[in-house]
PyMOL Python script that loads the backbone (N, CA, C, O; Angstrom):
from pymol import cmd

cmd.read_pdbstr("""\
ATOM      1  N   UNK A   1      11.520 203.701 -45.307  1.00  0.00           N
ATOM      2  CA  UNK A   1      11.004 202.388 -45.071  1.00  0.00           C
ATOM      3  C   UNK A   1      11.587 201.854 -43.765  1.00  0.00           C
ATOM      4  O   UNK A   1      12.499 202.352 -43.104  1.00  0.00           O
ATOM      5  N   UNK A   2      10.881 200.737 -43.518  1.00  0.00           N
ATOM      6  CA  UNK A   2      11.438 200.533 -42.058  1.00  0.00           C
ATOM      7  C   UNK A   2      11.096 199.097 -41.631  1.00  0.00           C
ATOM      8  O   UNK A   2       9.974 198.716 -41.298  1.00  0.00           O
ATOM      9  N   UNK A   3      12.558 198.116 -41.702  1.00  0.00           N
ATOM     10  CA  UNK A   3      12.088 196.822 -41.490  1.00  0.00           C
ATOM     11  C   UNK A   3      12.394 196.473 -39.997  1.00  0.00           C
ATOM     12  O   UNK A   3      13.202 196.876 -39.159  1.00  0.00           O
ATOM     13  N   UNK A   4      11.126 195.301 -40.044  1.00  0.00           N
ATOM     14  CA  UNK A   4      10.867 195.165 -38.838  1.00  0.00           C
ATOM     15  C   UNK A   4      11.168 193.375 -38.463  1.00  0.00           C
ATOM     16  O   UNK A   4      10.770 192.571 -39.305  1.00  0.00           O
ATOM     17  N   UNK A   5      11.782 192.908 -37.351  1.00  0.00           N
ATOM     18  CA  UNK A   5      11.888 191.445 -37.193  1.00  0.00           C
ATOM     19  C   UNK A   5      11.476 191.066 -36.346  1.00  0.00           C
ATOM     20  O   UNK A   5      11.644 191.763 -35.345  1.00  0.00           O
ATOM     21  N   UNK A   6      10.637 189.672 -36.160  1.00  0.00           N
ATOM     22  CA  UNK A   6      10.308 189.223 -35.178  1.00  0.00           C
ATOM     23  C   UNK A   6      11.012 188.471 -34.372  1.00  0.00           C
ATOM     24  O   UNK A   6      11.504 187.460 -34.874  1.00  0.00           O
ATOM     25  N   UNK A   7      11.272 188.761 -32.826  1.00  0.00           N
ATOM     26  CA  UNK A   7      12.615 188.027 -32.619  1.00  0.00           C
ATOM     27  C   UNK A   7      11.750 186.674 -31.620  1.00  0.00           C
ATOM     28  O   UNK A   7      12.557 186.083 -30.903  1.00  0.00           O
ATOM     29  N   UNK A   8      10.581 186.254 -31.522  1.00  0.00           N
ATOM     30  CA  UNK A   8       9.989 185.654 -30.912  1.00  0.00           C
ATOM     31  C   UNK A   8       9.453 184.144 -31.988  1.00  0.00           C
ATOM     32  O   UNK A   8       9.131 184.103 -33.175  1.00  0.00           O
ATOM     33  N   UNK A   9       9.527 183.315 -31.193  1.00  0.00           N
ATOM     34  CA  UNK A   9       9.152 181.864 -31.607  1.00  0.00           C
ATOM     35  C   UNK A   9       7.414 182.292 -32.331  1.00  0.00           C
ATOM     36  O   UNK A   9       7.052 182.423 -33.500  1.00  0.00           O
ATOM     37  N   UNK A  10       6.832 182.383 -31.317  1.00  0.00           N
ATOM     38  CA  UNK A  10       5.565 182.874 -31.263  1.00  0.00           C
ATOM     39  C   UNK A  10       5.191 184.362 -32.686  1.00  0.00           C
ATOM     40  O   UNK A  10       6.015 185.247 -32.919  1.00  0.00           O
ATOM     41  N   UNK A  11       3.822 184.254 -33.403  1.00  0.00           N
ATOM     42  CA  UNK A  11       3.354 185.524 -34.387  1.00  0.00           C
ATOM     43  C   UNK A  11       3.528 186.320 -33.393  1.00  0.00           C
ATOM     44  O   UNK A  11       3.628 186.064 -32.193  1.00  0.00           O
ATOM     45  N   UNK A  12       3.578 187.857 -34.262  1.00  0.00           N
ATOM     46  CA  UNK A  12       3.002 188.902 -32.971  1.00  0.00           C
ATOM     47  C   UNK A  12       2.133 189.504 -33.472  1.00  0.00           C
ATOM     48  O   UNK A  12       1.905 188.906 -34.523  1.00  0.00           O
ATOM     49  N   UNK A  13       1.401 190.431 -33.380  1.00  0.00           N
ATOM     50  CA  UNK A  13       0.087 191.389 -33.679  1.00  0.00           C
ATOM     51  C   UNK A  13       0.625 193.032 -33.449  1.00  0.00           C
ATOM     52  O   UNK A  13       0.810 193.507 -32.329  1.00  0.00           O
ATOM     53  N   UNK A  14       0.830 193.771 -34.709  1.00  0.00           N
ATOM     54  CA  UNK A  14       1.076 195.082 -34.459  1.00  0.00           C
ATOM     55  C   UNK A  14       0.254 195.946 -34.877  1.00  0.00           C
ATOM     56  O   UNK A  14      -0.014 195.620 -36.033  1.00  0.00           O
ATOM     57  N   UNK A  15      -0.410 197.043 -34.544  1.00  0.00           N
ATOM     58  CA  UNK A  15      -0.867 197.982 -34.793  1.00  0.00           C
ATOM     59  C   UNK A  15      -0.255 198.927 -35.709  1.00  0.00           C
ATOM     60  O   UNK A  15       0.639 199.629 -35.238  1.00  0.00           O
ATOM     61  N   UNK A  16      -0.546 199.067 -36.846  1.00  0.00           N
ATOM     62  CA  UNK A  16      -0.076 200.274 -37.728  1.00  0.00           C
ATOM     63  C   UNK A  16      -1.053 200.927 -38.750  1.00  0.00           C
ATOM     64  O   UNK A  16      -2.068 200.404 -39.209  1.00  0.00           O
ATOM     65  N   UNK A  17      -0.419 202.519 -39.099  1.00  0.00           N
ATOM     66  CA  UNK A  17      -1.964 203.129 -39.875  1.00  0.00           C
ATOM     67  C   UNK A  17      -1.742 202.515 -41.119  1.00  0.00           C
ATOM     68  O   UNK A  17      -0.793 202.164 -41.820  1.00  0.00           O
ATOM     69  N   UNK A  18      -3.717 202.516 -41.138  1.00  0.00           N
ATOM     70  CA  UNK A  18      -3.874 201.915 -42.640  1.00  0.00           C
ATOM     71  C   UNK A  18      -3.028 202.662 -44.062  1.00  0.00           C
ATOM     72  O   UNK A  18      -2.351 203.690 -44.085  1.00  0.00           O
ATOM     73  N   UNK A  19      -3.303 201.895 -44.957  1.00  0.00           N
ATOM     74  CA  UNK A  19      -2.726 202.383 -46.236  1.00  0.00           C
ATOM     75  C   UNK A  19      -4.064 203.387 -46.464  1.00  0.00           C
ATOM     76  O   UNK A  19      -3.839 204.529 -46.865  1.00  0.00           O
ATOM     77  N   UNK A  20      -5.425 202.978 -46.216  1.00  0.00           N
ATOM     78  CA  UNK A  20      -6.533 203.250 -47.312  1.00  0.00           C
ATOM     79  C   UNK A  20      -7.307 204.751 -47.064  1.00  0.00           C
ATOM     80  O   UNK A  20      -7.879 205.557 -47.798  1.00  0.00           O
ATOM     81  N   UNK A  21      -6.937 204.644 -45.325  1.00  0.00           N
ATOM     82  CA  UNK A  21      -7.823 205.660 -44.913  1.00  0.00           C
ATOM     83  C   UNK A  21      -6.893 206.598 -43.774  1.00  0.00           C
ATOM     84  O   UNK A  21      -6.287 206.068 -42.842  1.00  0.00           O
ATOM     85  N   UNK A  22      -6.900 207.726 -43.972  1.00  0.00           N
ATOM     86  CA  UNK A  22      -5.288 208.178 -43.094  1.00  0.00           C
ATOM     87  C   UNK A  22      -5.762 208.292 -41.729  1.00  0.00           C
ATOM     88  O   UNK A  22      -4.818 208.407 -40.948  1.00  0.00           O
ATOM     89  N   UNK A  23      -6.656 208.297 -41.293  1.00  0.00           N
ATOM     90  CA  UNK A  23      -6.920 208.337 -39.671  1.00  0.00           C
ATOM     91  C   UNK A  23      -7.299 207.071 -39.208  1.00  0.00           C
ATOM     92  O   UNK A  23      -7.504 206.914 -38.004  1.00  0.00           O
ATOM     93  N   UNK A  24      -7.430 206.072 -40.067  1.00  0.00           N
ATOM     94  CA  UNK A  24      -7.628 204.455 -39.557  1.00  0.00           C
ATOM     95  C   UNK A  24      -6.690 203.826 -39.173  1.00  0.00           C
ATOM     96  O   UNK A  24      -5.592 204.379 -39.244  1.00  0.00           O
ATOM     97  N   UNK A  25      -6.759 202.653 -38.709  1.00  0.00           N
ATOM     98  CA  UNK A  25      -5.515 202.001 -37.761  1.00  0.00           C
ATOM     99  C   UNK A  25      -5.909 200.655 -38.852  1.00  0.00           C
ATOM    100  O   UNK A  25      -6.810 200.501 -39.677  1.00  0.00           O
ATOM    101  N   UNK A  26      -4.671 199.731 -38.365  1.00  0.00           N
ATOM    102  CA  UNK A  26      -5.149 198.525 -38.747  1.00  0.00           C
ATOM    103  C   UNK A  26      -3.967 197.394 -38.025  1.00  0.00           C
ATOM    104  O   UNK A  26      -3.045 197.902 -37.386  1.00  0.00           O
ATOM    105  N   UNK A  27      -4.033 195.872 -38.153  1.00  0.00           N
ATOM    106  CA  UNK A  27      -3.247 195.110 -37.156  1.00  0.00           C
ATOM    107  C   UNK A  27      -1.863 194.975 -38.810  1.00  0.00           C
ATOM    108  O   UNK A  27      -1.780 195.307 -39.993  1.00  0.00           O
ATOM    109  N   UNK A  28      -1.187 194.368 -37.890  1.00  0.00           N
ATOM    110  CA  UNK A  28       0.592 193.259 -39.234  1.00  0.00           C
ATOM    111  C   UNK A  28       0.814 192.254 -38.284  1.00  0.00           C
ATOM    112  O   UNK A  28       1.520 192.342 -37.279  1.00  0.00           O
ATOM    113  N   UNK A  29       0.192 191.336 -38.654  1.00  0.00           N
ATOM    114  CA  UNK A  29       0.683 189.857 -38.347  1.00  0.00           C
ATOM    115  C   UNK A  29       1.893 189.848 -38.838  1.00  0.00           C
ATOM    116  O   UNK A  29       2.158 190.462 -39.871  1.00  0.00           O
ATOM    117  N   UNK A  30       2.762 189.171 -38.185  1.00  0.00           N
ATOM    118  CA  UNK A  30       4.665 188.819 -38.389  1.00  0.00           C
ATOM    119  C   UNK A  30       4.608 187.438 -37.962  1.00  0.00           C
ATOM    120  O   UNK A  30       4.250 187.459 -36.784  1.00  0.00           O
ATOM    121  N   UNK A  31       4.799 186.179 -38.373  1.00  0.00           N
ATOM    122  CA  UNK A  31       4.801 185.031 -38.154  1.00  0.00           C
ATOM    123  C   UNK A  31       6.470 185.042 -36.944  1.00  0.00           C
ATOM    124  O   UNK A  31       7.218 185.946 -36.571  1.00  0.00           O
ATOM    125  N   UNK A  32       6.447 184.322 -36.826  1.00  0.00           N
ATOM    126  CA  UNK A  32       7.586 183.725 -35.344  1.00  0.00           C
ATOM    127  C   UNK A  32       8.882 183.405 -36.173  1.00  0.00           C
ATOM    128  O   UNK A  32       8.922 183.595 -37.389  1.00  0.00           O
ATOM    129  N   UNK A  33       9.897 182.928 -35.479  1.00  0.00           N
ATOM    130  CA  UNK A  33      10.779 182.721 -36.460  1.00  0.00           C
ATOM    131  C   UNK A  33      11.301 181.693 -37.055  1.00  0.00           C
ATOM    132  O   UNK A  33      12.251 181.717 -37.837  1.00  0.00           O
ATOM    133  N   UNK A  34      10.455 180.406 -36.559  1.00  0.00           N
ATOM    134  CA  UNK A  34      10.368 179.021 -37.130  1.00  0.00           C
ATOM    135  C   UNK A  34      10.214 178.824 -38.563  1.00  0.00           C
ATOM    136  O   UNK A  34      10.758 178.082 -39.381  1.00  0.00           O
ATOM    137  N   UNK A  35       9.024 179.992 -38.635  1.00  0.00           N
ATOM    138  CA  UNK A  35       8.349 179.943 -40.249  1.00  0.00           C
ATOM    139  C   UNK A  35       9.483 180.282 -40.909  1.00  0.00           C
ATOM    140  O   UNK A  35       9.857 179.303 -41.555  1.00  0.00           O
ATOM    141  N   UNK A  36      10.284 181.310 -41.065  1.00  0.00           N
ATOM    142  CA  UNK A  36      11.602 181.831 -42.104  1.00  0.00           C
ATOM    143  C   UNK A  36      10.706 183.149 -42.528  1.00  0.00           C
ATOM    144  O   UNK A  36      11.232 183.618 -43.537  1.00  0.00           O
ATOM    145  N   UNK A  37       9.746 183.797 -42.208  1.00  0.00           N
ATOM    146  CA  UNK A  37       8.909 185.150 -42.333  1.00  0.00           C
ATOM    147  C   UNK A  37       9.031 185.971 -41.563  1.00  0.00           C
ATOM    148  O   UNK A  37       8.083 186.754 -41.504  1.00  0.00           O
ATOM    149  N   UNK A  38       9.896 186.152 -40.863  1.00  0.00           N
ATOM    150  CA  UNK A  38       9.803 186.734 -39.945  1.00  0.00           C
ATOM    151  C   UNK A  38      10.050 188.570 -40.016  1.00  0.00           C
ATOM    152  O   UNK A  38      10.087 189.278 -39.010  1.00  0.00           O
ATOM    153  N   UNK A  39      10.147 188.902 -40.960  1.00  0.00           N
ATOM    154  CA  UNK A  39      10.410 190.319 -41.544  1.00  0.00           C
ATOM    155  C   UNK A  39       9.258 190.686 -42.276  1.00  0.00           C
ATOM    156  O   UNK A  39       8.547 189.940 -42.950  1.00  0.00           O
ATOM    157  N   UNK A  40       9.102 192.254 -42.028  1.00  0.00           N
ATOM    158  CA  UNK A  40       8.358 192.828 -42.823  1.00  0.00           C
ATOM    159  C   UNK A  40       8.755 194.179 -43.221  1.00  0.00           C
ATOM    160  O   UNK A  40       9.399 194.715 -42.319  1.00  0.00           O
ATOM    161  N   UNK A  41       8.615 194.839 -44.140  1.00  0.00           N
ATOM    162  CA  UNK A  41       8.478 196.111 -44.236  1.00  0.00           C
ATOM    163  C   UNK A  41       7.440 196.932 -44.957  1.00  0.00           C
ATOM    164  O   UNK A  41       6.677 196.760 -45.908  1.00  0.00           O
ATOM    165  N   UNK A  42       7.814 198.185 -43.856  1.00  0.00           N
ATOM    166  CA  UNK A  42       6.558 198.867 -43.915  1.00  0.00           C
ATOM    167  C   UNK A  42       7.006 200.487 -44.417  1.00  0.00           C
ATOM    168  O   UNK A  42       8.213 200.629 -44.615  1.00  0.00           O
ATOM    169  N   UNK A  43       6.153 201.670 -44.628  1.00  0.00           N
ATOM    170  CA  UNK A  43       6.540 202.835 -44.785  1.00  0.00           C
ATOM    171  C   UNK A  43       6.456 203.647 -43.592  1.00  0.00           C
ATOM    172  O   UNK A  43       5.705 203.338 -42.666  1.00  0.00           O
ATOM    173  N   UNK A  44       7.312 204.835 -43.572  1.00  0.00           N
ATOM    174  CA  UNK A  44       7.368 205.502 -42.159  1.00  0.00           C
ATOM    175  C   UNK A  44       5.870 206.193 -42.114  1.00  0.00           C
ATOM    176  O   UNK A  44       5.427 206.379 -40.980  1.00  0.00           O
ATOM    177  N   UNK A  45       5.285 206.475 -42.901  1.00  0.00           N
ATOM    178  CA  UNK A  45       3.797 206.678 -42.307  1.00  0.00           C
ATOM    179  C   UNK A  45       2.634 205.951 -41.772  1.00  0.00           C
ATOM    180  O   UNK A  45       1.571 206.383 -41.327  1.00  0.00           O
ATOM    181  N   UNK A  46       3.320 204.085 -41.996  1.00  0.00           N
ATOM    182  CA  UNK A  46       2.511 203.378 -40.973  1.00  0.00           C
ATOM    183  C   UNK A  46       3.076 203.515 -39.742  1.00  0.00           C
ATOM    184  O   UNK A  46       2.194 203.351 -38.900  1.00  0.00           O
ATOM    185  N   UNK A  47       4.082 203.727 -39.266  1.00  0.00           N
ATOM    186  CA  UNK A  47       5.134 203.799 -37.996  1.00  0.00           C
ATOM    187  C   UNK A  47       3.884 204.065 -36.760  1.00  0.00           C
ATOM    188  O   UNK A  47       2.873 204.722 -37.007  1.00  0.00           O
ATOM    189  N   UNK A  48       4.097 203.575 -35.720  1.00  0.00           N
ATOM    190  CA  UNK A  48       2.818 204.117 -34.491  1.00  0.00           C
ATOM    191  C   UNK A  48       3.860 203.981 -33.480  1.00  0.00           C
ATOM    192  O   UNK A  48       4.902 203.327 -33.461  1.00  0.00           O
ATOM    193  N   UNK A  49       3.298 204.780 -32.631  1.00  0.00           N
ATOM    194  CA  UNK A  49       4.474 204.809 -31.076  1.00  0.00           C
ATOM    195  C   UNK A  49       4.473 203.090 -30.406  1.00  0.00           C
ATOM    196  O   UNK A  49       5.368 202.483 -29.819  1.00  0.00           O
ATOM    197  N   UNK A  50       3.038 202.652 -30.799  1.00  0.00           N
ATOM    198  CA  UNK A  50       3.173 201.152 -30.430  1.00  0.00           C
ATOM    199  C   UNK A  50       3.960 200.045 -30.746  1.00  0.00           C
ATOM    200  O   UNK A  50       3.978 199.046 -30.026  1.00  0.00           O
ATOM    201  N   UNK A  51       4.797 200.178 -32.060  1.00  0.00           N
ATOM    202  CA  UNK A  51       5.844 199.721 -32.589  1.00  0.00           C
ATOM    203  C   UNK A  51       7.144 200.055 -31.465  1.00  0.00           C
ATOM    204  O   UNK A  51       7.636 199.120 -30.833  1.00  0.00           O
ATOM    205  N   UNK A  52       7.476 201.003 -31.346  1.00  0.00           N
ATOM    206  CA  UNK A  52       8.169 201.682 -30.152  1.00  0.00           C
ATOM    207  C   UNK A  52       8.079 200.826 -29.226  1.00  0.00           C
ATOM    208  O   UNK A  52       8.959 199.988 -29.029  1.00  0.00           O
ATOM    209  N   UNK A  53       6.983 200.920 -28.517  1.00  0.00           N
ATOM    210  CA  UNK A  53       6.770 200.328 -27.170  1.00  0.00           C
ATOM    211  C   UNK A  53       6.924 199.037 -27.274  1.00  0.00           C
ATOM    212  O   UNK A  53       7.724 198.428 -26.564  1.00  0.00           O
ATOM    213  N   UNK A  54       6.169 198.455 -28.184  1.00  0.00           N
ATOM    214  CA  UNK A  54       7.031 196.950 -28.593  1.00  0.00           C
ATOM    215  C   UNK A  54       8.174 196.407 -28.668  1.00  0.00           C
ATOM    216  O   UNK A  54       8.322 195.215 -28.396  1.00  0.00           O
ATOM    217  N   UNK A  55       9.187 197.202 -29.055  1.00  0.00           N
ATOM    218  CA  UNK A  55      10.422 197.493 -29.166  1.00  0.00           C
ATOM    219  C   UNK A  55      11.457 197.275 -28.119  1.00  0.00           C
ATOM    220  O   UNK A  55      12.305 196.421 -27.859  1.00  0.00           O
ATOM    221  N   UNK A  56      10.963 198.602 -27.540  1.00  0.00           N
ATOM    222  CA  UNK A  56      11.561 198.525 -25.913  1.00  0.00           C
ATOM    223  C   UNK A  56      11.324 197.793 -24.596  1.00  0.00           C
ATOM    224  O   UNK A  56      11.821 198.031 -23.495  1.00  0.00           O
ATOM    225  N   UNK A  57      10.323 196.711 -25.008  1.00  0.00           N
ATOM    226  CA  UNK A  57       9.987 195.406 -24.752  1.00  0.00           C
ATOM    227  C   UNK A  57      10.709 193.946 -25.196  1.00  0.00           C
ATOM    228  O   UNK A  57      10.431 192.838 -24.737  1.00  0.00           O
ATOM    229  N   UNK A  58      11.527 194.209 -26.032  1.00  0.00           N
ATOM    230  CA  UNK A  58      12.520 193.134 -26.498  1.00  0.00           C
ATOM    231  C   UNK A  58      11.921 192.154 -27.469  1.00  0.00           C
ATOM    232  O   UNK A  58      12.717 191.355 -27.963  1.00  0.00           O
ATOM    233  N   UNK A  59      10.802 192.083 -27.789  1.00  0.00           N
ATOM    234  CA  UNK A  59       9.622 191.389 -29.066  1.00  0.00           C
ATOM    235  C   UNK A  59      10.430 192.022 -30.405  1.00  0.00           C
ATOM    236  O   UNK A  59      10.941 191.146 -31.103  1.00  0.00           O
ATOM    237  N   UNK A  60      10.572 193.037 -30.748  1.00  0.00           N
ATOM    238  CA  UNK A  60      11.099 192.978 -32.414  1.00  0.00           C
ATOM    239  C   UNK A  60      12.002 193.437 -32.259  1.00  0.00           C
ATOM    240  O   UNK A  60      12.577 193.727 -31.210  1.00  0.00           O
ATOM    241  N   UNK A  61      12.356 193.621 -33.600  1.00  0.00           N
ATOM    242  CA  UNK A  61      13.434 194.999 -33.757  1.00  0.00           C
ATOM    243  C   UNK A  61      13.305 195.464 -34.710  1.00  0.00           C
ATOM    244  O   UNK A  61      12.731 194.843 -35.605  1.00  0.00           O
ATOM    245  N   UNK A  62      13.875 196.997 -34.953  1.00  0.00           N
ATOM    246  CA  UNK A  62      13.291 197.252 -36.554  1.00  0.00           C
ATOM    247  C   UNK A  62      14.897 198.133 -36.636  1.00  0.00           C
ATOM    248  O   UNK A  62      15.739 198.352 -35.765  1.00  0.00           O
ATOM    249  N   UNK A  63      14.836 198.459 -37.988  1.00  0.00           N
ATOM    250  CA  UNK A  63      15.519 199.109 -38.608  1.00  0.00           C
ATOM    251  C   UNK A  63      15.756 199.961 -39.755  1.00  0.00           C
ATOM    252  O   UNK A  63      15.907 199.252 -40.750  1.00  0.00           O
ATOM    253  N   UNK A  64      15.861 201.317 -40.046  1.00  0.00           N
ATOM    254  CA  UNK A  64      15.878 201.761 -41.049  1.00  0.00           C
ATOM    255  C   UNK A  64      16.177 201.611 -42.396  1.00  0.00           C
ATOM    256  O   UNK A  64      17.398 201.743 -42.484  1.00  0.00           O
ATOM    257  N   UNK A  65      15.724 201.414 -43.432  1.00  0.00           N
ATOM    258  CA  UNK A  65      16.147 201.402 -44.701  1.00  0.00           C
ATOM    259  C   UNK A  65      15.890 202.262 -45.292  1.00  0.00           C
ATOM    260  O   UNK A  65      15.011 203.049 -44.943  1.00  0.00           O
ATOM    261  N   UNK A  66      16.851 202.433 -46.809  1.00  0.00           N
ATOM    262  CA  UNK A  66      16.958 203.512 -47.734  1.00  0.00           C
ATOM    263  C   UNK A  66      16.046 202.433 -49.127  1.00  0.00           C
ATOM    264  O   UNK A  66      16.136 201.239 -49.413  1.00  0.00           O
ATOM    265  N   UNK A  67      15.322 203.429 -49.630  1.00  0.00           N
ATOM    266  CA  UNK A  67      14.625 202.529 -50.702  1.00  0.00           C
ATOM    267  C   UNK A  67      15.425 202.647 -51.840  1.00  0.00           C
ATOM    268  O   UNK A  67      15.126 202.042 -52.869  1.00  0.00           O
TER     269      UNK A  67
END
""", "prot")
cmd.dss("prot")
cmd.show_as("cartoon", "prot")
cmd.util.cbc("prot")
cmd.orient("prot")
């Protein structure tokens, strides 16, 4: 699993694969950090390199968890 934080005032919009269909994509709204939502987690088979690149952009951060 793999949680993810939004470190921005502002939602962000991420790209990750669907649950339903394994070659489909789909968006994860993350609200800003005003709301108190600002976490999500997801499974390492939604993971996309775009999360990455987001990343190394200074917008989230994520981190590994053990379930």
């Amino acid at each position: 699993m793999i949680e993810i934080t939004n470190k921005l005032r502002s939602p962000i919009q991420l790209v990750v694969r669907s649950k339903k269909a394994p070659k489909a994509f789909t968006t994860l709204n993350i609200p800003g950090v005003g709301k108190g939502h600002n976490v999500r987690v997801i499974t390492d088979e939604s993971h996309t390199e775009y999360i990455d690149r987001v990343e190394g952009l200074g917008l989230i951060s994520t981190k590994k968890i053990q379930e």
